[in-house]
C-alpha positions as CSV (number, residue, x, y, z in Angstrom):
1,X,-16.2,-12.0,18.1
2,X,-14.6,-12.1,21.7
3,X,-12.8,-15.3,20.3
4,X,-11.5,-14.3,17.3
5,X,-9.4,-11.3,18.9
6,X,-8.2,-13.8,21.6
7,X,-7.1,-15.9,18.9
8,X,-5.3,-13.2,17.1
9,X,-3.5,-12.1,20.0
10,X,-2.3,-16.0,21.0
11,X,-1.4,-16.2,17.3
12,X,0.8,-12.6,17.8
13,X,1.6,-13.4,20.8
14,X,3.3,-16.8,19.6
15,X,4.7,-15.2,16.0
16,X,6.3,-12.4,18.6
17,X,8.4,-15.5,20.6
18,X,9.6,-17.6,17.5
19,X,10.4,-14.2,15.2
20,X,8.1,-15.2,12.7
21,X,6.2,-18.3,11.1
22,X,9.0,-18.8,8.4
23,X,11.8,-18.0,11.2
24,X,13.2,-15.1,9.7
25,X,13.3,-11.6,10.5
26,X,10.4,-10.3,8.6
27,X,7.6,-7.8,9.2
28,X,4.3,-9.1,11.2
29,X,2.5,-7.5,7.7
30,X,4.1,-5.7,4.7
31,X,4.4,-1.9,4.3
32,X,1.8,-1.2,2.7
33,X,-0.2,-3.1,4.9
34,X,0.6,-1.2,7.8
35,X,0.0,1.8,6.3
36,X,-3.8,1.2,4.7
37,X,-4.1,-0.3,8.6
38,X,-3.2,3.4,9.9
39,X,-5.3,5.2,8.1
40,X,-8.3,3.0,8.2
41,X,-8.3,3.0,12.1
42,X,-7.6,6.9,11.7
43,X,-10.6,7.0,9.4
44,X,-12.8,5.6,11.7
45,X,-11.7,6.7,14.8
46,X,-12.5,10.0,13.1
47,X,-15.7,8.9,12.2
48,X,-16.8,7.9,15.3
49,X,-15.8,11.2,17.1
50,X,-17.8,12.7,14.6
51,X,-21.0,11.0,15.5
52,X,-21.5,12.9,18.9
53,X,-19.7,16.0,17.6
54,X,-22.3,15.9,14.8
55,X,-25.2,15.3,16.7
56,X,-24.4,18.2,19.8
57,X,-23.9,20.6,16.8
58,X,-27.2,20.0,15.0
59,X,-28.5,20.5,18.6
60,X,-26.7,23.5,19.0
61,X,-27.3,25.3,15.9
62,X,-31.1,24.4,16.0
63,X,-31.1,26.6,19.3
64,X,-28.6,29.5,17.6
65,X,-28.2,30.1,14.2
66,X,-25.1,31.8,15.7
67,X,-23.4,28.7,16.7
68,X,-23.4,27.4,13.0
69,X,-19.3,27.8,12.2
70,X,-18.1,26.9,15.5
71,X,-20.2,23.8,15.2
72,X,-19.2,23.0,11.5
73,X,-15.2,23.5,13.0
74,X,-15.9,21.5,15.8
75,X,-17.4,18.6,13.3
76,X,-14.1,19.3,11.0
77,X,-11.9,18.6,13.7
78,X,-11.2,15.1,13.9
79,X,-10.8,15.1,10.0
80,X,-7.2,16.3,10.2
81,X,-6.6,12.7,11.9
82,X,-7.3,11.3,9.1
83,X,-5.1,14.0,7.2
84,X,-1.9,13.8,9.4
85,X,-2.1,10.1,9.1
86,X,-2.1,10.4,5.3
87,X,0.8,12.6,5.6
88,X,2.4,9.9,7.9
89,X,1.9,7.6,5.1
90,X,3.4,9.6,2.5
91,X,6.8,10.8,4.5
C-alpha cells in the first residue's frame, strides 16, 4: 500500500512541474471529482470519529440512563461534517 501513495505523490509531484500530462492548464481531476472526493473523506472522517464517540457513549449510558442525550449529541456531532461539506458542494 506504502508504494502506491509514493507513487501517487511522484506522479503529482511530476504533473505539478510540467502543468499537466497534456501541457495545458487543466484541473489535476474534474469538478465533480473534487467534490465526491470532499465529501467521501468528510464521510469517513466522520465515521471514524464516531467509532470511539460511539463506543464511550454506550459505556456511558450503560452506567447512567441520565447520560443518554448528551451521548446521542456527542455521537451526532461529527455528522454536521459531513453536512457542511455537502453544503460546500452545493454553493
Amino acid at each position: 500500500m506504502f508504494e502506491f501513495i509514493l507513487a501517487f505523490v511522484d506522479a503529482a509531484v511530476l504533473l505539478a512541474q510540467d502543468g499537466t500530462a497534456q501541457g495545458g492548464n487543466a484541473p489535476a481531476i474534474p469538478a465533480d471529482a473534487a467534490s465526491a472526493l470532499a465529501v467521501g473523506l468528510a464521510a469517513l472522517g466522520a465515521g471514524y470519529a464516531e467509532r470511539g464517540i460511539g463506543a464511550a457513549a454506550v459505556g456511558a449510558v450503560t452506567e447512567d440512563q441520565d447520560l443518554f442525550g448528551t451521548g446521542l449529541i456527542l455521537t451526532v456531532l461529527p455528522e454536521t461534517l459531513v453536512i457542511l461539506a455537502l453544503v460546500v458542494v452545493f454553493v
